[in-house]
ROTIGU-380060 format. One record per atom (N, C-alpha, C, O): residue in three letters; atom name; x negated, y negated, z negated. Coordinates in Angstrom, 3 decimals, always signed. Each point is the difference from the previous one (the first is absolute). Layout:
BEGIN
+-----+----+----------+----------+----------+
|  aa | at |     east |    north |       up |
+-----+----+----------+----------+----------+
| ALA | CA |        X |        Y |        Z |
...
+-----+----+----------+----------+----------+
***
This chain:
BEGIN
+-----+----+----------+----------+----------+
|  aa | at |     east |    north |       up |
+-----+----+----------+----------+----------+
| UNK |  N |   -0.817 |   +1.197 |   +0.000 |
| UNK | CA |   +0.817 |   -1.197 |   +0.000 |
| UNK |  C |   -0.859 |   -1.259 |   +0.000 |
| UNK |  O |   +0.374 |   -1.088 |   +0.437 |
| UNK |  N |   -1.655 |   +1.370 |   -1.014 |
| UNK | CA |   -0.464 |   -1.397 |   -0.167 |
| UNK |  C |   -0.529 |   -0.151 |   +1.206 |
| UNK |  O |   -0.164 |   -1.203 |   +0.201 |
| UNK |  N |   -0.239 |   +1.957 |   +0.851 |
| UNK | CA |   -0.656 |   -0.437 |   +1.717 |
| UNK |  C |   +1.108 |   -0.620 |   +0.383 |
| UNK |  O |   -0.220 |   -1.096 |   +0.515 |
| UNK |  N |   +1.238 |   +1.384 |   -0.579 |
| UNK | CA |   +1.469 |   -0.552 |   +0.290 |
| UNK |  C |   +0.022 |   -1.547 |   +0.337 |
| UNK |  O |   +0.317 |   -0.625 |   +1.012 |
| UNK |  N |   -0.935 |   +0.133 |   -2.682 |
| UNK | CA |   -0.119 |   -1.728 |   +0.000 |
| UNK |  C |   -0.497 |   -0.214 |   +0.684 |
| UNK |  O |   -0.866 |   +0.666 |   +0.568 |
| UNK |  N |   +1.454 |   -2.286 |   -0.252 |
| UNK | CA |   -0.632 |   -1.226 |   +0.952 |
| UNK |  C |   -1.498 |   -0.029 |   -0.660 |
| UNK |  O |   -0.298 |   +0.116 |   -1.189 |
| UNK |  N |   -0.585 |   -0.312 |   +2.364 |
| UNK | CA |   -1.149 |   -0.409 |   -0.893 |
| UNK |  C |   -0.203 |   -1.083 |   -0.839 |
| UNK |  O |   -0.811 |   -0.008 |   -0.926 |
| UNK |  N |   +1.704 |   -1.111 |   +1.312 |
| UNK | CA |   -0.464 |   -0.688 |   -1.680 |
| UNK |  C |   +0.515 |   +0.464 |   -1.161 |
| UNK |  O |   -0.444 |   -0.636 |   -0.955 |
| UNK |  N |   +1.133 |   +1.413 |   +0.683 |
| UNK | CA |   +1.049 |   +0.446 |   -0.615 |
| UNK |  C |   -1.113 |   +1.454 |   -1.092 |
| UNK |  O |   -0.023 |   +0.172 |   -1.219 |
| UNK |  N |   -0.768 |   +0.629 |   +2.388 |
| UNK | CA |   -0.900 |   +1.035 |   -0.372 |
| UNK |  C |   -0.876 |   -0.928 |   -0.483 |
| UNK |  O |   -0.025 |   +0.219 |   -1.211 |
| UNK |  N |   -0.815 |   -1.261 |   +1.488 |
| UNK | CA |   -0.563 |   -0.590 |   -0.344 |
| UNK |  C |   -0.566 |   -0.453 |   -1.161 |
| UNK |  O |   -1.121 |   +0.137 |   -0.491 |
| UNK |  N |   +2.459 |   -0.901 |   +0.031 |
| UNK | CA |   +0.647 |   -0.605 |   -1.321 |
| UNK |  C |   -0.163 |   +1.019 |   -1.127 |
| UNK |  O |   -0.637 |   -0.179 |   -1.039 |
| UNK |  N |   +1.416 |   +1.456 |   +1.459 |
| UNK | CA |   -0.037 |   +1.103 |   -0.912 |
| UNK |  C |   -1.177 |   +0.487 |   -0.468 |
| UNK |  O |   -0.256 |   +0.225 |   -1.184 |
| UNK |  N |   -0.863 |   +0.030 |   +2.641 |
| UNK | CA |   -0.853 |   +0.305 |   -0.463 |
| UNK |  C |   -1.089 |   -0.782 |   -1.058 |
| UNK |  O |   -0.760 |   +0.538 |   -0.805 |
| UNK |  N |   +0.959 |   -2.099 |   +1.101 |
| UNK | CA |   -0.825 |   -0.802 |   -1.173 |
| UNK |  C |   +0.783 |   +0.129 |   -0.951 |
| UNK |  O |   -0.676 |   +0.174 |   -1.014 |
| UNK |  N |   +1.874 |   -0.164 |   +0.763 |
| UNK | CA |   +1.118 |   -0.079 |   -1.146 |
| UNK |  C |   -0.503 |   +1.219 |   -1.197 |
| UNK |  O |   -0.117 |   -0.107 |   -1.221 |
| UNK |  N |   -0.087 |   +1.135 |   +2.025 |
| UNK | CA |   -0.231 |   +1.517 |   -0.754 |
| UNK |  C |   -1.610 |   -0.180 |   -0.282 |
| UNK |  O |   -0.466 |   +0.407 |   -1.065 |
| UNK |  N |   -0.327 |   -1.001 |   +2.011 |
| UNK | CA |   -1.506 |   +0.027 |   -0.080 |
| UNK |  C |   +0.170 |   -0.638 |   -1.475 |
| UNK |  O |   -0.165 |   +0.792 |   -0.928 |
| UNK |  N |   +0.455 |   -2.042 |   +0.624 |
| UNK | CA |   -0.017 |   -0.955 |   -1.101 |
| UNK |  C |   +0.280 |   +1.022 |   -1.506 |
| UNK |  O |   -0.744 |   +0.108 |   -0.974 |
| UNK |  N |   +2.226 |   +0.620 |   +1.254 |
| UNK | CA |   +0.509 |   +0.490 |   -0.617 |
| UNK |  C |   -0.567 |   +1.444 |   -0.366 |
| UNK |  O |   +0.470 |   +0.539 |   -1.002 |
| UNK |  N |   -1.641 |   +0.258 |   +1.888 |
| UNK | CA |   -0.645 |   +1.070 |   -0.752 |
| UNK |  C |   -1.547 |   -0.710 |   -0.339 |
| UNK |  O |   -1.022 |   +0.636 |   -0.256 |
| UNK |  N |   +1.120 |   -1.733 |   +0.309 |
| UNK | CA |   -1.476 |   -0.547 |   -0.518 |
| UNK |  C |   +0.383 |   -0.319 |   -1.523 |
| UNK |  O |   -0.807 |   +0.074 |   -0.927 |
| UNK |  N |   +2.311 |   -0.484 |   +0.786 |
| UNK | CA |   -0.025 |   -0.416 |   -1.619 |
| UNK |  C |   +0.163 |   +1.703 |   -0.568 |
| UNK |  O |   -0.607 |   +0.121 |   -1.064 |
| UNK |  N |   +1.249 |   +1.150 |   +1.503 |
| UNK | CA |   +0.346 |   +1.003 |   -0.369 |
| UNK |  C |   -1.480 |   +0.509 |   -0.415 |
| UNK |  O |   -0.263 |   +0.032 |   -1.202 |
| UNK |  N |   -0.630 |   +0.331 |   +2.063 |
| UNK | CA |   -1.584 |   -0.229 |   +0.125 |
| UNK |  C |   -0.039 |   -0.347 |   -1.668 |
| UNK |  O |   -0.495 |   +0.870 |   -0.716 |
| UNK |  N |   +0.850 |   -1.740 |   +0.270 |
| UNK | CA |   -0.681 |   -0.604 |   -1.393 |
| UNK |  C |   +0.870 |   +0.294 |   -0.689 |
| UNK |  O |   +0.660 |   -0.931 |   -0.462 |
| UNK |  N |   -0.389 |   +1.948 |   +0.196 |
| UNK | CA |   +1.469 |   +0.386 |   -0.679 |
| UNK |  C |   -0.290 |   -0.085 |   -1.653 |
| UNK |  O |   +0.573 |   -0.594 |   -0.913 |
| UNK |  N |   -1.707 |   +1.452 |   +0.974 |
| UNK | CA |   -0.846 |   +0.037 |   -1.349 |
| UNK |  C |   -0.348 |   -1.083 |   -0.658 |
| UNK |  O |   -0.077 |   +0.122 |   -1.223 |
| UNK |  N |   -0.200 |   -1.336 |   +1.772 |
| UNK | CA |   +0.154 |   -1.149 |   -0.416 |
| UNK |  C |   +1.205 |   -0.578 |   -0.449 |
| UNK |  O |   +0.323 |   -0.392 |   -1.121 |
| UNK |  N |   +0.464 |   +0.415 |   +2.509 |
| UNK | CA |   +0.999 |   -1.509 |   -0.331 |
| UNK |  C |   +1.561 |   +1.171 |   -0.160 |
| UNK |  O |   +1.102 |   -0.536 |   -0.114 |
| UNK |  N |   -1.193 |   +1.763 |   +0.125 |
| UNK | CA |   +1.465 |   +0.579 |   -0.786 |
| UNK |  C |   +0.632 |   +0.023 |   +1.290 |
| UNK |  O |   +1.154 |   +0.359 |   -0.237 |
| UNK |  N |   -1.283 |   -0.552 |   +1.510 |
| UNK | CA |   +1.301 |   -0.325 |   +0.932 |
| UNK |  C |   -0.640 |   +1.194 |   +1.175 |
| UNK |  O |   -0.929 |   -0.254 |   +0.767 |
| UNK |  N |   +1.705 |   +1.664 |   -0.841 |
| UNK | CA |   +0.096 |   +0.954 |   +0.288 |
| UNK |  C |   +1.170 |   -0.158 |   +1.158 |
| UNK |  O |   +0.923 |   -0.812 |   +0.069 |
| UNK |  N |   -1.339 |   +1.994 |   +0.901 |
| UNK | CA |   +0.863 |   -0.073 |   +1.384 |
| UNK |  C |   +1.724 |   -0.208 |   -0.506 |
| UNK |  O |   +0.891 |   -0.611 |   +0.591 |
| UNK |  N |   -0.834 |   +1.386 |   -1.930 |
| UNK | CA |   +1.587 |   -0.115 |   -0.271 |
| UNK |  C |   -0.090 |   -1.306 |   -0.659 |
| UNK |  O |   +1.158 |   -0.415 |   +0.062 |
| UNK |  N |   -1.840 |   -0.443 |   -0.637 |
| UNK | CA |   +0.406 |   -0.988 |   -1.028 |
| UNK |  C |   +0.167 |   -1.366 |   +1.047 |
| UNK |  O |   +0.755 |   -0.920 |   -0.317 |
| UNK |  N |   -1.583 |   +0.896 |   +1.659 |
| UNK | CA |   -0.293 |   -0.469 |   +0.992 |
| UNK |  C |   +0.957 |   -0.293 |   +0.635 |
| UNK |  O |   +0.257 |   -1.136 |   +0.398 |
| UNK |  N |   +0.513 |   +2.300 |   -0.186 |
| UNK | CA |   +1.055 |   +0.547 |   +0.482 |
| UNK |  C |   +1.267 |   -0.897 |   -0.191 |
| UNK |  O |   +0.630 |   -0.814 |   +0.676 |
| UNK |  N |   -0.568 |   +1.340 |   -1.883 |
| UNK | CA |   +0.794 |   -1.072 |   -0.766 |
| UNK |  C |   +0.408 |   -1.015 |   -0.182 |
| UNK |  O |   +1.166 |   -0.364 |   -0.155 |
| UNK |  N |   -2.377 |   -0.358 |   +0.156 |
| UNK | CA |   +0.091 |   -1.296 |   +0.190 |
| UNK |  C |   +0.527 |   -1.003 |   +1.446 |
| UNK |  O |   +0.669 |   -1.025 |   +0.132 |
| UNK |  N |   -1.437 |   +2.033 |   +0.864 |
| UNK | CA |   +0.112 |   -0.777 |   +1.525 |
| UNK |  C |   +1.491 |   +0.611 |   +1.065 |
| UNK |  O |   +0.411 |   -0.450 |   +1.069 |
| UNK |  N |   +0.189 |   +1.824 |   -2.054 |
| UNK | CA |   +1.096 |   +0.790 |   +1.054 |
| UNK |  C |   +1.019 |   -1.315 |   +0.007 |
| UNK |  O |   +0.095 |   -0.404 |   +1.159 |
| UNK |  N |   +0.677 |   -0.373 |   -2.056 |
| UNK | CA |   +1.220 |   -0.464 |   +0.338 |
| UNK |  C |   -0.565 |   -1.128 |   +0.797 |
| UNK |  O |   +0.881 |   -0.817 |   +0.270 |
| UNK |  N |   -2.308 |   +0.431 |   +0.296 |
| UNK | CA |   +0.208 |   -1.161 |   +0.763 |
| UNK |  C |   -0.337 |   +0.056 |   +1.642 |
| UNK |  O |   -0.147 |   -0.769 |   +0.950 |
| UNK |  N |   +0.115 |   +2.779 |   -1.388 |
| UNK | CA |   -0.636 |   +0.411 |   +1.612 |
| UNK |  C |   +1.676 |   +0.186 |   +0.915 |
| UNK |  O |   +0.390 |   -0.606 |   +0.998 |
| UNK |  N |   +0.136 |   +1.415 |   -1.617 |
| UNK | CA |   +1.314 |   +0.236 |   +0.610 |
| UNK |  C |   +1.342 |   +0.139 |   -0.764 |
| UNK |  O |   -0.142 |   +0.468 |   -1.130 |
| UNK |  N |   +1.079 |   -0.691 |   +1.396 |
| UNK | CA |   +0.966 |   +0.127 |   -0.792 |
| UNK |  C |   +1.599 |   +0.148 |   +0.853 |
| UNK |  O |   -0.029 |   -0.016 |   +1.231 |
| UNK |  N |   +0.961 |   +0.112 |   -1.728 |
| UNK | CA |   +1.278 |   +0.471 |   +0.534 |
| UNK |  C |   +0.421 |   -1.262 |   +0.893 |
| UNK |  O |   -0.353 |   -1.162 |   -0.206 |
| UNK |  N |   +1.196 |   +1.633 |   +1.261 |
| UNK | CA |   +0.151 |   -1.367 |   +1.084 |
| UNK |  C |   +1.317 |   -0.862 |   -0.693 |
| UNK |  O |   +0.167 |   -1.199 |   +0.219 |
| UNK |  N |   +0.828 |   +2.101 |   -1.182 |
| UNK | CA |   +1.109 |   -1.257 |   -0.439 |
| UNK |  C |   -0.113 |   +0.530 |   -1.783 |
| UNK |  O |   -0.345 |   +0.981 |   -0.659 |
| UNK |  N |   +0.754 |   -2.019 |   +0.518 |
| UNK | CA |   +0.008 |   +0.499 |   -1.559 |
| UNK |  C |   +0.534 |   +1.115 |   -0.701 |
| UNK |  O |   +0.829 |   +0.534 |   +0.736 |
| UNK |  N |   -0.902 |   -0.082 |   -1.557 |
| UNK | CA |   +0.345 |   +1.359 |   -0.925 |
| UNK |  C |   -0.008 |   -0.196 |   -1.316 |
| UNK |  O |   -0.692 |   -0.794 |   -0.637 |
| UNK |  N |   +1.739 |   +1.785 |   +0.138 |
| UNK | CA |   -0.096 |   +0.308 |   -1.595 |
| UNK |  C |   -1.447 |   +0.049 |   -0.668 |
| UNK |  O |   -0.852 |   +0.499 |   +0.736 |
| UNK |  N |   +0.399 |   -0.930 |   -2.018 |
| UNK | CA |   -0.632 |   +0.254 |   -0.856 |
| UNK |  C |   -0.946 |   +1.464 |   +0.294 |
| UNK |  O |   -1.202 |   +0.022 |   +0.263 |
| UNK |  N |   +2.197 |   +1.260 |   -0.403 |
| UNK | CA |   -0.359 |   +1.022 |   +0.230 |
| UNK |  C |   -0.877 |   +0.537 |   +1.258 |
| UNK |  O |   -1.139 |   +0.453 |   -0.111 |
| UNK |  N |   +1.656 |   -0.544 |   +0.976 |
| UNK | CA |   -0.241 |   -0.092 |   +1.731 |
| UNK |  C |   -1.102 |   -1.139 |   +0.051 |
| UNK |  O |   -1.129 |   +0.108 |   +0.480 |
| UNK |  N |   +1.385 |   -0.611 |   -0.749 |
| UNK | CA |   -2.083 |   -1.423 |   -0.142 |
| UNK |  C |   -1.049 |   +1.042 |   -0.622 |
| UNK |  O |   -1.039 |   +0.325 |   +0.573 |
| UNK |  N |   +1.400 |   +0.095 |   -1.668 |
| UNK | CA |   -0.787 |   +0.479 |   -0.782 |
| UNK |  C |   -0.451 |   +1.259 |   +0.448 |
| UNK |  O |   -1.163 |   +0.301 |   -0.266 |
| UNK |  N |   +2.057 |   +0.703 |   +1.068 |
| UNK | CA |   -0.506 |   +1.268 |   +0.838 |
| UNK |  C |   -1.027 |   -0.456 |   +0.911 |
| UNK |  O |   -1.024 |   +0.652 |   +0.199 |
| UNK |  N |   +1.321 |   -1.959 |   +0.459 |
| UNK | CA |   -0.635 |   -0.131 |   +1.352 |
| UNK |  C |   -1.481 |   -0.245 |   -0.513 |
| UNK |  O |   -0.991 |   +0.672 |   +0.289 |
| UNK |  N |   +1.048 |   -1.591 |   -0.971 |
| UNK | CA |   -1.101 |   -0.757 |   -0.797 |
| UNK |  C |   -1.241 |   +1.386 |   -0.383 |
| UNK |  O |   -1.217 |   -0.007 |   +0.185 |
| UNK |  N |   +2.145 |   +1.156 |   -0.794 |
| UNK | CA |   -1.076 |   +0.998 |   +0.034 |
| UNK |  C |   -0.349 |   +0.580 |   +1.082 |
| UNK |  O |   -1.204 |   +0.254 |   +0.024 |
| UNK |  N |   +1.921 |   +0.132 |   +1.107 |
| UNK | CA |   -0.493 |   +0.242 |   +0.916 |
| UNK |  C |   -0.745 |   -0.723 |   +0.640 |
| UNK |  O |   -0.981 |   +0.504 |   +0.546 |
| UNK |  N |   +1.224 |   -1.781 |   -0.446 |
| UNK | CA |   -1.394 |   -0.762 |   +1.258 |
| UNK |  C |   -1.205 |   +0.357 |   -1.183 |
| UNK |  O |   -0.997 |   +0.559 |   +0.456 |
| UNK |  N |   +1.010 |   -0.823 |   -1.856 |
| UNK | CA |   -1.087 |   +0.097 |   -0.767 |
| UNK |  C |   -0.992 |   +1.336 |   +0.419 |
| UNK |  O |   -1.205 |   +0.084 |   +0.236 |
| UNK |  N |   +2.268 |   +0.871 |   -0.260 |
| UNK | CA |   -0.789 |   +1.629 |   +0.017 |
| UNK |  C |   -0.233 |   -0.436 |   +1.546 |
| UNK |  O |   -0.560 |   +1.034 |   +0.364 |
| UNK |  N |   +0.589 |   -1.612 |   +0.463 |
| UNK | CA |   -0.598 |   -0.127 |   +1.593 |
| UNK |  C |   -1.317 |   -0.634 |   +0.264 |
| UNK |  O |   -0.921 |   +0.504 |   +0.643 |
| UNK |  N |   +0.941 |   -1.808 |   -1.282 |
| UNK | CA |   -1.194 |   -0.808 |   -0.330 |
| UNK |  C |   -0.864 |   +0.837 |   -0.648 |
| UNK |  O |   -1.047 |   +0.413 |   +0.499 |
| UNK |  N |   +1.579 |   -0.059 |   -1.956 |
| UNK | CA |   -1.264 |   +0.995 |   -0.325 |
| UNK |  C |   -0.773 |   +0.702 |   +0.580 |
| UNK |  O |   -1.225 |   -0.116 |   +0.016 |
| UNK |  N |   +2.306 |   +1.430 |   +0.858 |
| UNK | CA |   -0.704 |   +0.582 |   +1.110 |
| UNK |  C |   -1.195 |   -0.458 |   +0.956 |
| UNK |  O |   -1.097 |   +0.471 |   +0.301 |
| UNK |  N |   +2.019 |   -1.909 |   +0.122 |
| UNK | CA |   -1.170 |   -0.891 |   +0.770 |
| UNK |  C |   -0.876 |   -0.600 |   -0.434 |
| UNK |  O |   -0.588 |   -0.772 |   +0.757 |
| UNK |  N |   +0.277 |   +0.863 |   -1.773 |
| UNK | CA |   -0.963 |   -0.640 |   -1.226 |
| UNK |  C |   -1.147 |   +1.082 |   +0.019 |
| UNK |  O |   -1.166 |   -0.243 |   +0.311 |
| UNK |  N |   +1.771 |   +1.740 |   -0.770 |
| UNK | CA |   -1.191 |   +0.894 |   -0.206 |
| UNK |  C |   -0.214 |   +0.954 |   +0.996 |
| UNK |  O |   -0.628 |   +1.049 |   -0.142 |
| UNK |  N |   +1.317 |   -1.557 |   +1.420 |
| UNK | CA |   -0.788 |   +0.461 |   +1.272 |
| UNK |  C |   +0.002 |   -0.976 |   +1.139 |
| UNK |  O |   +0.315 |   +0.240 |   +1.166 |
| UNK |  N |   -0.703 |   -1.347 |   -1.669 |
| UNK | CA |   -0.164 |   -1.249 |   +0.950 |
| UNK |  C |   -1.431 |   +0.251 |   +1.049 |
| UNK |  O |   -0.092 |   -0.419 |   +1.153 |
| UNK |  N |   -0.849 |   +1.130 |   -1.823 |
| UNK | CA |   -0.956 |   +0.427 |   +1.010 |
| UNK |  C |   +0.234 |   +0.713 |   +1.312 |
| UNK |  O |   -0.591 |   -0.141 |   +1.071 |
| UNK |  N |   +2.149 |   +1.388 |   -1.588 |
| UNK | CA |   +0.176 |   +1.151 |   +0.782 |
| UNK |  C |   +0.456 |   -0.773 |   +1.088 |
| UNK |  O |   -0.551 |   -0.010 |   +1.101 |
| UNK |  N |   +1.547 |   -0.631 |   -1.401 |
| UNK | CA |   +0.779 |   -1.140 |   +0.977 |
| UNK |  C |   -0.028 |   -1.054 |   +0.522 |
| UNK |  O |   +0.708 |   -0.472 |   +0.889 |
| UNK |  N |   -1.968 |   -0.135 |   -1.722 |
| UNK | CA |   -0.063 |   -1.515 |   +1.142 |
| UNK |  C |   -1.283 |   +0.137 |   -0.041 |
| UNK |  O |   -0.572 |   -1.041 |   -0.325 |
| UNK |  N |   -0.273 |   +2.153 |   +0.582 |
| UNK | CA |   -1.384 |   +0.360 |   +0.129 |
| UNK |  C |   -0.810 |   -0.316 |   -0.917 |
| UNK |  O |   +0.015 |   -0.945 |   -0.789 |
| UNK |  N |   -1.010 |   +2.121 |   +0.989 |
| UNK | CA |   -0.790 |   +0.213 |   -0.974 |
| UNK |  C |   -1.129 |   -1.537 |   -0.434 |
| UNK |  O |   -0.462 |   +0.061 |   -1.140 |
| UNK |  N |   +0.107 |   -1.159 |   +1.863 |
| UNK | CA |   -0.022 |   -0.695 |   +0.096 |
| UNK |  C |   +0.401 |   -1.557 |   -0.669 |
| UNK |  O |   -0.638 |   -1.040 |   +0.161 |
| UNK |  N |   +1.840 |   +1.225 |   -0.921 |
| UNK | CA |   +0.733 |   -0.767 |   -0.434 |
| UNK |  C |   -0.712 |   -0.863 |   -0.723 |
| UNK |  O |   +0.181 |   -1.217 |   +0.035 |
| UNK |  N |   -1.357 |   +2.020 |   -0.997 |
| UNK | CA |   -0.636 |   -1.032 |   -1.010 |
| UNK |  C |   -0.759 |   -0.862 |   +0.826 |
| UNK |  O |   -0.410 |   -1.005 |   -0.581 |
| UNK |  N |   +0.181 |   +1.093 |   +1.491 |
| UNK | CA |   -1.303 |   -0.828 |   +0.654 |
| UNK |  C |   +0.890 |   -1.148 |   +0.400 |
| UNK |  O |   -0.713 |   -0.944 |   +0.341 |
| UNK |  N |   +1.911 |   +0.679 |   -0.258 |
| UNK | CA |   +0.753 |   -1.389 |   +0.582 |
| UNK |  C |   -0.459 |   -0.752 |   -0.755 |
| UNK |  O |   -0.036 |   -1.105 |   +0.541 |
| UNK |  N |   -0.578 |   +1.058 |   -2.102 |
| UNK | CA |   -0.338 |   -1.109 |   -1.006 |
| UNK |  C |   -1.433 |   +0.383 |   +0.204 |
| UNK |  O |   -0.890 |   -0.595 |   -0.606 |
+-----+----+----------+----------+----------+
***
């Protein structure tokens, strides 16, 4: 899916995630682990197209989270092995 994207679009992602496994990288330091990471950045990556119950936010919210994560701790597999070298 991700060859799919427009290239600015792959682009973006790929510095977005580069940034984002460079702080994971220091996890041992600064506490912010692919899930805690996760966490923080899922509700501003994607979210439902019309509004919803309380409940239904809160399902979705875990799901984009458990996705990002994914893309967090295999950002190498997927936007190449490469990724750290963008910084």
């Amino acid at each position: 899916l991700v060859n799919q994207l427009p290239e600015a679009n792959l682009i973006l992602l790929r510095h977005l995630f580069g940034v984002i496994h460079h702080i994971e990288q220091n996890s041992g330091v600064n506490q912010m682990n692919a899930f805690n990471l996760a966490l923080c950045i899922a509700p501003n990556m994607l979210w439902l197209p019309s509004p919803t119950g309380p409940e239904e936010e809160s399902r979705s919210t875990k799901k984009v989270a458990l996705l990002v994560q994914l893309l967090i701790e295999n950002s190498g597999d997927i936007f190449g092995g490469d990724i750290a070298s963008l910084f």
